[in-house]
SEMARTI-627012 format. One record per residue: x, y, z of N, C-alpha, C in turn; residue in three letters; residue number from 1. Coordinates in steps of 0.2 Angstrom, whole numbers. Layout:
<atom n_u="X" n_v="Y" n_w="Z" ca_u="X" ca_v="Y" ca_w="Z" c_u="X" c_v="Y" c_w="Z" rest="ala" nr="NUM"/>
...
This chain:
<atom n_u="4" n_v="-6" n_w="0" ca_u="0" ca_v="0" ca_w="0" c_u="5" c_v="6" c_w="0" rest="unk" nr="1"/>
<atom n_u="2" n_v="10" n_w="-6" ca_u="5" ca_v="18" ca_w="-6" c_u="8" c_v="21" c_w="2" rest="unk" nr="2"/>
<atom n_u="12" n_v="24" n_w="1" ca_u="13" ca_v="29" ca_w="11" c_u="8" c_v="34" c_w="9" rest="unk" nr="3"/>
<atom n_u="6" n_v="38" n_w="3" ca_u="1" ca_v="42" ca_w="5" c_u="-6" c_v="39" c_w="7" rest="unk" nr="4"/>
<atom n_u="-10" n_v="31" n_w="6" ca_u="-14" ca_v="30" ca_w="6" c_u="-12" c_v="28" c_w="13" rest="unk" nr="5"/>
<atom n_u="-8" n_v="24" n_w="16" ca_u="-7" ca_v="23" ca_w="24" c_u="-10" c_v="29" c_w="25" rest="unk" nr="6"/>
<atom n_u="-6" n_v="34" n_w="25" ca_u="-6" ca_v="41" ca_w="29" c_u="-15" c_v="44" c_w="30" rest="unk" nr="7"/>
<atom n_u="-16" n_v="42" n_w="24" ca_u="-26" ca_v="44" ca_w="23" c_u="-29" c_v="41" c_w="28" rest="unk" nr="8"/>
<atom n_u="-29" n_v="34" n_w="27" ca_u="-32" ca_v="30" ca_w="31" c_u="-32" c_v="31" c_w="38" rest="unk" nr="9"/>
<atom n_u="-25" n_v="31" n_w="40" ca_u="-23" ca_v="33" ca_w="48" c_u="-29" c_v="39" c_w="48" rest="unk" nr="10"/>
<atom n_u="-26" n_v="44" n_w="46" ca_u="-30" ca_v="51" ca_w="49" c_u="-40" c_v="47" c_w="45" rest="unk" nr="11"/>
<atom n_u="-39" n_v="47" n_w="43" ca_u="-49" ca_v="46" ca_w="43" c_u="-51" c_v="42" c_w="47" rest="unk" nr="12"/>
<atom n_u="-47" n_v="36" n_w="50" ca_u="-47" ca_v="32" ca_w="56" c_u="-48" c_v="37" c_w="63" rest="unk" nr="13"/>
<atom n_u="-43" n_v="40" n_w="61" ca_u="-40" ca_v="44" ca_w="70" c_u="-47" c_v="47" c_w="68" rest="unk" nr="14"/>
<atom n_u="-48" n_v="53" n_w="64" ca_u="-54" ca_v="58" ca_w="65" c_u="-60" c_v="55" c_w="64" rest="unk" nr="15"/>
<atom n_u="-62" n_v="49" n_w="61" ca_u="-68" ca_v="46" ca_w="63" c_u="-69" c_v="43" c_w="70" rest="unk" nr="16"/>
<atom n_u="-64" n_v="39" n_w="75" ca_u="-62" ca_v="40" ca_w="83" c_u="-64" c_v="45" c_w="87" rest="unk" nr="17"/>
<atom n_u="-62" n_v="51" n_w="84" ca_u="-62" ca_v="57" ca_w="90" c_u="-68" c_v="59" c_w="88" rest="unk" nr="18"/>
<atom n_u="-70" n_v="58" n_w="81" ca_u="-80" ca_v="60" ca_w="82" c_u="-84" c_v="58" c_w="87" rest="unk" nr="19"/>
<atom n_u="-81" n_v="50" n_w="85" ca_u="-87" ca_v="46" ca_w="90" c_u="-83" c_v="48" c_w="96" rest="unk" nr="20"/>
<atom n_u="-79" n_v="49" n_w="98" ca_u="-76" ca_v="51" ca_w="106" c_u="-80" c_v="57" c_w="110" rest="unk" nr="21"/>
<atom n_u="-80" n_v="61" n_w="104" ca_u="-83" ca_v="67" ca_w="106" c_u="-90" c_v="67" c_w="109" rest="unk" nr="22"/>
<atom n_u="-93" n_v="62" n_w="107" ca_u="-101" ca_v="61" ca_w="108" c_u="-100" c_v="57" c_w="118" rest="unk" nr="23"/>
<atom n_u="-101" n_v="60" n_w="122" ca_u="-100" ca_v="60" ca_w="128" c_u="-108" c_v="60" c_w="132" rest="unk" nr="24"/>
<atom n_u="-108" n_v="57" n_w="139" ca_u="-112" ca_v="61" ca_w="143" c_u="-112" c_v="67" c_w="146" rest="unk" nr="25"/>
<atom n_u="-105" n_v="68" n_w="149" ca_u="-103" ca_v="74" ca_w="151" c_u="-97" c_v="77" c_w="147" rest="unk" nr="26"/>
<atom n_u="-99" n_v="81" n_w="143" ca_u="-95" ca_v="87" ca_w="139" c_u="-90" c_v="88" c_w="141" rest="unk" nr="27"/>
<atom n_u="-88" n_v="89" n_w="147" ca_u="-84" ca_v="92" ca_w="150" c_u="-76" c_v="86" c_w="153" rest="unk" nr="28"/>
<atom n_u="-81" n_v="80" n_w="151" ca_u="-76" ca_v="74" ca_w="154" c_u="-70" c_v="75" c_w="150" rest="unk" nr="29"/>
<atom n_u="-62" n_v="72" n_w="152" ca_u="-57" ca_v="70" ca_w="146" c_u="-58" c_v="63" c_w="145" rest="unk" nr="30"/>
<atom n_u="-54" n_v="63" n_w="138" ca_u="-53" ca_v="56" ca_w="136" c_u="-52" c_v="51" c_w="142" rest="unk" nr="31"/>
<atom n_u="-47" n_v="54" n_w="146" ca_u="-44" ca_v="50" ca_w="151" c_u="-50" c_v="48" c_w="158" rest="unk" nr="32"/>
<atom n_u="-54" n_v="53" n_w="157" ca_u="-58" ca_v="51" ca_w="164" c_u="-60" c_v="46" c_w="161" rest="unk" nr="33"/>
<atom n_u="-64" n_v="48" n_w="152" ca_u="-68" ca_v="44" ca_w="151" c_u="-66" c_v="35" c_w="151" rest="unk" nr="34"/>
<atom n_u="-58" n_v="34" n_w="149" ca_u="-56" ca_v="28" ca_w="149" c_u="-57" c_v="24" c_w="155" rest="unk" nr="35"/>
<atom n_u="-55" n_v="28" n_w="158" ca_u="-56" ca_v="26" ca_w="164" c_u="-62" c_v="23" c_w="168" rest="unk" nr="36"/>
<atom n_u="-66" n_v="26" n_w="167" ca_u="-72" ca_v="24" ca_w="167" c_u="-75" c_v="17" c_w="162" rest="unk" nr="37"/>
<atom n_u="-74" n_v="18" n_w="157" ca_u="-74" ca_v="12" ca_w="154" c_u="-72" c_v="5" c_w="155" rest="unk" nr="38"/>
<atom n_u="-65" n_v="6" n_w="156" ca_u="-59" ca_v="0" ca_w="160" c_u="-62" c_v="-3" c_w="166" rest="unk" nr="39"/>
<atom n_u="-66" n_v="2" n_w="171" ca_u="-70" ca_v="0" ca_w="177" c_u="-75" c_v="-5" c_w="177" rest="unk" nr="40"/>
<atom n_u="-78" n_v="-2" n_w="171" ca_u="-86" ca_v="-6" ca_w="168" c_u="-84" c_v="-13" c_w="169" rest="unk" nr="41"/>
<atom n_u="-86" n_v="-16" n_w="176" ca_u="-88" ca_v="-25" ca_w="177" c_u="-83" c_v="-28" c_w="181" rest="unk" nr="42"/>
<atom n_u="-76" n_v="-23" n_w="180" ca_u="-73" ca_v="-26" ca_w="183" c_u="-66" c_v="-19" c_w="187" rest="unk" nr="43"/>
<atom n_u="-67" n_v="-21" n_w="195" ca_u="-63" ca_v="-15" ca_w="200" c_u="-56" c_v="-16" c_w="196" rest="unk" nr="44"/>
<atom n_u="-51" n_v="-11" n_w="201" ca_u="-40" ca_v="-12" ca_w="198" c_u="-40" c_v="-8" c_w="202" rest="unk" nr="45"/>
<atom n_u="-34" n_v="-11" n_w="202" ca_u="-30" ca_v="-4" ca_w="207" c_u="-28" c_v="2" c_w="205" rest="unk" nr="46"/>
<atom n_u="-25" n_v="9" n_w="208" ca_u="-26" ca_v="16" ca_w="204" c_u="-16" c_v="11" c_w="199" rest="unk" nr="47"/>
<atom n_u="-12" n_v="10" n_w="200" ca_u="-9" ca_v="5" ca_w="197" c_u="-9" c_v="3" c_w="192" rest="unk" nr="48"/>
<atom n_u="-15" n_v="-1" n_w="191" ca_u="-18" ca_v="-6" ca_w="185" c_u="-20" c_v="0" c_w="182" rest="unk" nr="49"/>
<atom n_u="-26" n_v="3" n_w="182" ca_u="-26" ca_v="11" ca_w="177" c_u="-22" c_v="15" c_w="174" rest="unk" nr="50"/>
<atom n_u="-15" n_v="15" n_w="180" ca_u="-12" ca_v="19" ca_w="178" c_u="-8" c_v="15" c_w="171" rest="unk" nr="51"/>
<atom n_u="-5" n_v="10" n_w="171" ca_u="-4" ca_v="6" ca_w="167" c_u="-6" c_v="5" c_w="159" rest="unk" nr="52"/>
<atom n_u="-15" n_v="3" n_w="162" ca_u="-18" ca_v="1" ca_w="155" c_u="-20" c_v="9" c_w="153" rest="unk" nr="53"/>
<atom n_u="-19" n_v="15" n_w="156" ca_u="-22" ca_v="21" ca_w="150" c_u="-15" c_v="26" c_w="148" rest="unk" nr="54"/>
<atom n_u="-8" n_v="22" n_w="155" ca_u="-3" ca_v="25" ca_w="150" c_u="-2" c_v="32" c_w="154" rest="unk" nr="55"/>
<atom n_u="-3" n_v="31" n_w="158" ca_u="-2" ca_v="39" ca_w="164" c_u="3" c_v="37" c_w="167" rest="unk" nr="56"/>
<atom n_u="5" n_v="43" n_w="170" ca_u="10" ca_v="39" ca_w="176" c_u="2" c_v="40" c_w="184" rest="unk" nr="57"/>
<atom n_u="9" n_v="36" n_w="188" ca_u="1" ca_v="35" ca_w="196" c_u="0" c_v="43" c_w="198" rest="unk" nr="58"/>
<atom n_u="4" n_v="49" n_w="197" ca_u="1" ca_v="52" ca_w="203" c_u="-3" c_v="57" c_w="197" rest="unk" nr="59"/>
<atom n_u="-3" n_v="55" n_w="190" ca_u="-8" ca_v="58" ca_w="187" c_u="-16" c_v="54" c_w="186" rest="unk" nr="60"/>
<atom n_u="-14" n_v="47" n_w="187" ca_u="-20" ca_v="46" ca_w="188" c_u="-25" c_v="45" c_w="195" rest="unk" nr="61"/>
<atom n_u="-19" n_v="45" n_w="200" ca_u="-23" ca_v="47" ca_w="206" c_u="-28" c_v="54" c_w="207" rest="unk" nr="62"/>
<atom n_u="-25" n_v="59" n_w="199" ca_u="-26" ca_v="64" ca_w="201" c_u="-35" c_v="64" c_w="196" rest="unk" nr="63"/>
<atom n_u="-34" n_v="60" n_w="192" ca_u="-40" ca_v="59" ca_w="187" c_u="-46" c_v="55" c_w="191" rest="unk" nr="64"/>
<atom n_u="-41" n_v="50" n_w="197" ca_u="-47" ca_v="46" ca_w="202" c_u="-51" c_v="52" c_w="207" rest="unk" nr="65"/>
<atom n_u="-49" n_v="58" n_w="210" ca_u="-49" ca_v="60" ca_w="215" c_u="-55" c_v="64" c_w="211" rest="unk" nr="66"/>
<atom n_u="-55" n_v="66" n_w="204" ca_u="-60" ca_v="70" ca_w="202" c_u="-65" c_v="65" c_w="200" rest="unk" nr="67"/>
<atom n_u="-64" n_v="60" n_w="197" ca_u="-69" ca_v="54" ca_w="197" c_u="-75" c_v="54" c_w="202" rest="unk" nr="68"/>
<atom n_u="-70" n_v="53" n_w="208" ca_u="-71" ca_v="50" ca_w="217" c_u="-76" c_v="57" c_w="217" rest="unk" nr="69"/>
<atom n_u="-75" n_v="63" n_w="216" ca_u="-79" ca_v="68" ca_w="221" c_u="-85" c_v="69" c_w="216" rest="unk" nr="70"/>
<atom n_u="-83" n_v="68" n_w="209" ca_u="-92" ca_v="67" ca_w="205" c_u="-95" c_v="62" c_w="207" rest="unk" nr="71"/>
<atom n_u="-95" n_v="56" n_w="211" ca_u="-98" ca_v="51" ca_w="213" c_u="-97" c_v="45" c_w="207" rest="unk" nr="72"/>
<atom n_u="-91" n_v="45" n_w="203" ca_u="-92" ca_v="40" ca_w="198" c_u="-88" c_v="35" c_w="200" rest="unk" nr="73"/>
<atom n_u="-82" n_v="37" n_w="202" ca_u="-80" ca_v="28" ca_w="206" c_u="-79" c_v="31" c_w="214" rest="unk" nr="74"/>
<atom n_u="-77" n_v="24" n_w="218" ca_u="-77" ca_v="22" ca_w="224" c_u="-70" c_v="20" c_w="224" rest="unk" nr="75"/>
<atom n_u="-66" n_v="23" n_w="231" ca_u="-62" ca_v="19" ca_w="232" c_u="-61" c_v="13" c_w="240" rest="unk" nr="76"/>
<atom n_u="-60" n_v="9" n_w="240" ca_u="-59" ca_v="5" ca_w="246" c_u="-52" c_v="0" c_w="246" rest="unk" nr="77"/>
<atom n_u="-51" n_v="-1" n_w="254" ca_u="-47" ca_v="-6" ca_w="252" c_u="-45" c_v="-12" c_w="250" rest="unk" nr="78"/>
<atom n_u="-41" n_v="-15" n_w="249" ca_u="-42" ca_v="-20" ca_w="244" c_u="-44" c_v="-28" c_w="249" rest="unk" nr="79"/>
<atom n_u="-47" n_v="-30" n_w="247" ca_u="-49" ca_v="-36" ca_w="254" c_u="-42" c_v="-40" c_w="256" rest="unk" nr="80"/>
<atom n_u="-40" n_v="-43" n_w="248" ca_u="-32" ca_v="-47" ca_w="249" c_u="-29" c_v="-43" c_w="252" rest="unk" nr="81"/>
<atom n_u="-27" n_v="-37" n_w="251" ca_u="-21" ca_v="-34" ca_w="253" c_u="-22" c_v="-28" c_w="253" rest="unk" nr="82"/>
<atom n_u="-23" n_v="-26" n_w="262" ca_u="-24" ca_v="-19" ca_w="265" c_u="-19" c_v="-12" c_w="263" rest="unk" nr="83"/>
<atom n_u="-15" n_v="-14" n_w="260" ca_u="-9" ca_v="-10" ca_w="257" c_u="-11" c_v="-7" c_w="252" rest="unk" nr="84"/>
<atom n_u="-16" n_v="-9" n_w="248" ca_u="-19" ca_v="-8" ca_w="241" c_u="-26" c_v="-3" c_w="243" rest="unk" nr="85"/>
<atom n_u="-29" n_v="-2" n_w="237" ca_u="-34" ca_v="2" ca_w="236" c_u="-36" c_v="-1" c_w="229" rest="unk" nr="86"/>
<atom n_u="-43" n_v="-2" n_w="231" ca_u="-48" ca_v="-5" ca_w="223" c_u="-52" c_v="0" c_w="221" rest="unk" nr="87"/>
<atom n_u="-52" n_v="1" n_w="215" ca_u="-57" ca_v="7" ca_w="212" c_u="-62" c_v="4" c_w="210" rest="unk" nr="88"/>
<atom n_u="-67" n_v="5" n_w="212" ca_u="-74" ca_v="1" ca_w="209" c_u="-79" c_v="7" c_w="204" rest="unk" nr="89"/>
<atom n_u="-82" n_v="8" n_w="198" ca_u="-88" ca_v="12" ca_w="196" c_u="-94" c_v="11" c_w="201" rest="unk" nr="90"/>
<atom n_u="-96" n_v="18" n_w="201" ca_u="-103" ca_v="19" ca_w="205" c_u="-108" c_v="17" c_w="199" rest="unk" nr="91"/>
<atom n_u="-113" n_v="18" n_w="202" ca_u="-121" ca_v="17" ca_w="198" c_u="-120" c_v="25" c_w="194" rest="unk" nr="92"/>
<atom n_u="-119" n_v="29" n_w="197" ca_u="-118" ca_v="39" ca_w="191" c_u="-113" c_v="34" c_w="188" rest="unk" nr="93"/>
<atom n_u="-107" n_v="32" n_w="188" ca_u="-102" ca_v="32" ca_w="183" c_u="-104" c_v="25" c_w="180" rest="unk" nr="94"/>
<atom n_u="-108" n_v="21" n_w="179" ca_u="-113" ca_v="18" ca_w="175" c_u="-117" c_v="21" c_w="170" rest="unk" nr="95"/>
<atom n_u="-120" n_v="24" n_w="175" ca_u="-127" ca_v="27" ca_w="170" c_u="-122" c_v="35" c_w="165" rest="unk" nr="96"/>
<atom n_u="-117" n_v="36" n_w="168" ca_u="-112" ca_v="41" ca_w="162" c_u="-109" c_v="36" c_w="156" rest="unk" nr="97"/>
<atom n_u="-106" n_v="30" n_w="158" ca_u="-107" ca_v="26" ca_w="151" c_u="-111" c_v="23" c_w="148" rest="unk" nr="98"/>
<atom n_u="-118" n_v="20" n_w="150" ca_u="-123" ca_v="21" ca_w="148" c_u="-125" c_v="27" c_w="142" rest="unk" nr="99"/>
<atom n_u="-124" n_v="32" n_w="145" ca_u="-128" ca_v="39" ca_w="141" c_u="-122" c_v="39" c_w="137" rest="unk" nr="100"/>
<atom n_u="-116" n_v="37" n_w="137" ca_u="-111" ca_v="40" ca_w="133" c_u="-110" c_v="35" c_w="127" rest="unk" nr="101"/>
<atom n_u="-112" n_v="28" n_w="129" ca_u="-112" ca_v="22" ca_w="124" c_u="-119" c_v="24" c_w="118" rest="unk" nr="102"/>
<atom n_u="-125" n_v="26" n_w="121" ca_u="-131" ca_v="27" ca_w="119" c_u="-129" c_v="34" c_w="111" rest="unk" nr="103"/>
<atom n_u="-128" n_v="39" n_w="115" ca_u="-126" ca_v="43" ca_w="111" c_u="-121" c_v="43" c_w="104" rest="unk" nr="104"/>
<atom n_u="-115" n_v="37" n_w="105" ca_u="-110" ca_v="36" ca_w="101" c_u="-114" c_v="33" c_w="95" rest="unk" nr="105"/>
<atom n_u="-118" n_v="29" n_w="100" ca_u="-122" ca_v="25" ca_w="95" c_u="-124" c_v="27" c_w="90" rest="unk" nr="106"/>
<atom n_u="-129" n_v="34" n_w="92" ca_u="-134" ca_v="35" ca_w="90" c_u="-130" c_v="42" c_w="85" rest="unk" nr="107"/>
<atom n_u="-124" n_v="44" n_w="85" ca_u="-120" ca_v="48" ca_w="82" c_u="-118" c_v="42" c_w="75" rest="unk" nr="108"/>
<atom n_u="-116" n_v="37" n_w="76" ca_u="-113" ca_v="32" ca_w="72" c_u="-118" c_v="31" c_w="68" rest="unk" nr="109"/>
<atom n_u="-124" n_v="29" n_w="70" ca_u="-129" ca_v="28" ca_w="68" c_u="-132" c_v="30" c_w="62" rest="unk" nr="110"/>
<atom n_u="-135" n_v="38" n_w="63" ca_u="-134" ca_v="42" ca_w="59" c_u="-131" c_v="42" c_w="53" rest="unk" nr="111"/>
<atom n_u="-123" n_v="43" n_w="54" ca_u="-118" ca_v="43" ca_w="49" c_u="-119" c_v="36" c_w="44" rest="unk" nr="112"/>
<atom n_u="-120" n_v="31" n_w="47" ca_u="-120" ca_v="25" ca_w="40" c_u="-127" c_v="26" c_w="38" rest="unk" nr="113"/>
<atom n_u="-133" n_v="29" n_w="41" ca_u="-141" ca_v="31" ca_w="36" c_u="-140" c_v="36" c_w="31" rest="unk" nr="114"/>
<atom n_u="-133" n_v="37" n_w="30" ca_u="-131" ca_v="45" ca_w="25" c_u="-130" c_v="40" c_w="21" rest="unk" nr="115"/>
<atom n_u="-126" n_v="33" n_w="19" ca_u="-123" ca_v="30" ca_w="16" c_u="-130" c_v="27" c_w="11" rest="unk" nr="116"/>
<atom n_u="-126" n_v="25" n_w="6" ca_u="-129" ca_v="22" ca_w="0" c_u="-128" c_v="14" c_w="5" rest="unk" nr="117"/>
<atom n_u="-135" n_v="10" n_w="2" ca_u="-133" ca_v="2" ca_w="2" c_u="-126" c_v="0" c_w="1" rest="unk" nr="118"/>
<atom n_u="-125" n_v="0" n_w="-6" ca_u="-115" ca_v="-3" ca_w="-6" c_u="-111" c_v="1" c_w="-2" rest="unk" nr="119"/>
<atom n_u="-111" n_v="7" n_w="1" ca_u="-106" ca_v="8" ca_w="4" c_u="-107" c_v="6" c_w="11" rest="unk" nr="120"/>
<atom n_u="-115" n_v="5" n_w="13" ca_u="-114" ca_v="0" ca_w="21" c_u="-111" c_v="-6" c_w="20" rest="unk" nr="121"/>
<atom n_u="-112" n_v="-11" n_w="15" ca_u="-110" ca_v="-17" ca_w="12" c_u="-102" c_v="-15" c_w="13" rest="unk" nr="122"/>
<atom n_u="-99" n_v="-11" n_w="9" ca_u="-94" ca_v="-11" ca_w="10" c_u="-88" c_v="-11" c_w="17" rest="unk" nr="123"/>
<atom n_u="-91" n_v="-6" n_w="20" ca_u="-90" ca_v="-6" ca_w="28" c_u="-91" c_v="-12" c_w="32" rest="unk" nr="124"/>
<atom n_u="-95" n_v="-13" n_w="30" ca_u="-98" ca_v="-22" ca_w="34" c_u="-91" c_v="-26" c_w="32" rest="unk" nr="125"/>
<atom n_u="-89" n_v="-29" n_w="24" ca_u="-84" ca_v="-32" ca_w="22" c_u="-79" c_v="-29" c_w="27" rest="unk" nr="126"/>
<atom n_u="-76" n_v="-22" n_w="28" ca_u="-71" ca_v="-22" ca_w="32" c_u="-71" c_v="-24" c_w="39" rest="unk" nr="127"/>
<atom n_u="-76" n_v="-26" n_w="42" ca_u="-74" ca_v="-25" ca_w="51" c_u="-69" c_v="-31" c_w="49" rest="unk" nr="128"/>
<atom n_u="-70" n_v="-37" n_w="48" ca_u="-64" ca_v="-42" ca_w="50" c_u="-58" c_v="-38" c_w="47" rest="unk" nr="129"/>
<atom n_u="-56" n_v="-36" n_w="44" ca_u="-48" ca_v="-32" ca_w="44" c_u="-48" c_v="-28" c_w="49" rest="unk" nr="130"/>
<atom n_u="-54" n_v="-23" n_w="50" ca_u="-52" ca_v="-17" ca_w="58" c_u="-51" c_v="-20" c_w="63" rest="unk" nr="131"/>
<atom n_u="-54" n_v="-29" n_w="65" ca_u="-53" ca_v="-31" ca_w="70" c_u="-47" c_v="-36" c_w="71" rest="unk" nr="132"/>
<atom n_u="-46" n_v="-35" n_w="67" ca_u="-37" ca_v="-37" ca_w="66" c_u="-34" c_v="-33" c_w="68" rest="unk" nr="133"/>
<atom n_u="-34" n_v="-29" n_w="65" ca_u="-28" ca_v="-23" ca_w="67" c_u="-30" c_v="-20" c_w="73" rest="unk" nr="134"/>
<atom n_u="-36" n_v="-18" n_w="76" ca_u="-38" ca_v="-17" ca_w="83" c_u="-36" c_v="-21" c_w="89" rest="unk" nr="135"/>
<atom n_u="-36" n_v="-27" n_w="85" ca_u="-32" ca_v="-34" ca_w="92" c_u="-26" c_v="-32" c_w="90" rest="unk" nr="136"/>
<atom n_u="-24" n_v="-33" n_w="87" ca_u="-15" ca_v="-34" ca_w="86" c_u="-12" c_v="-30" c_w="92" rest="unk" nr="137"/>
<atom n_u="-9" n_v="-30" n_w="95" ca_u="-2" ca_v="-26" ca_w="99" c_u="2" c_v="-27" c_w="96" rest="unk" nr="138"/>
């Protein structure tokens, strides 16, 4: 594949991502709260394990926790194994903010393919198994 047609694709990837990104429950959230919040959905981690999986260092995302914690969207306790530790669990508000903010993505995406002619939905269809290749891959 061409480097300028790489290069197309990258950018229509990124900027169709940060479309649907932008489609939020709270406007005002970052990316990083929102991951966070996400990463939480089903399953508790320590401020550690998020710092890790979002790529922050810990005392930025302790600092990402603290404003989470005082909107009411996660909880922190200790950890039962090991009192040394702290688990962050989502609230019921930071549910019902991924809730609204998955709804909306939806309904933003959604929109975007009824613009589309039948072959070019077809088409799109054809491609997820190649996006979800490349989405698994590390």
């Amino acid at each position: 594949m061409a480097e300028d047609t790489v290069d197309e694709l990258r950018m229509l990837l990124q900027r169709t991502a940060r479309r649907i990104r932008n489609n939020r429950a709270d406007g005002t959230m970052s990316d990083t709260k929102m991951g966070v919040l996400f990463r939480l959905e089903g399953s508790p981690a320590t401020p550690s394990q998020l710092a890790e999986r979002e790529r922050v260092t810990p005392p930025s995302m302790n600092r990402t926790l603290n404003v989470l914690e005082e909107a009411g969207l996660v909880s922190r306790a200790p950890d039962p194994d090991d009192a040394r530790k702290v688990v962050v669990t989502i609230t019921r508000a930071g549910e019902a903010v991924i809730a609204e903010t998955r709804r909306l993505r939806t309904e933003w995406f959604s929109e975007r393919l009824a613009e589309l002619t039948p072959h070019e939905r077809a088409t799109l269809e054809a491609v997820i198994p190649v996006l979800r290749h490349i989405a698994e891959h590390e």
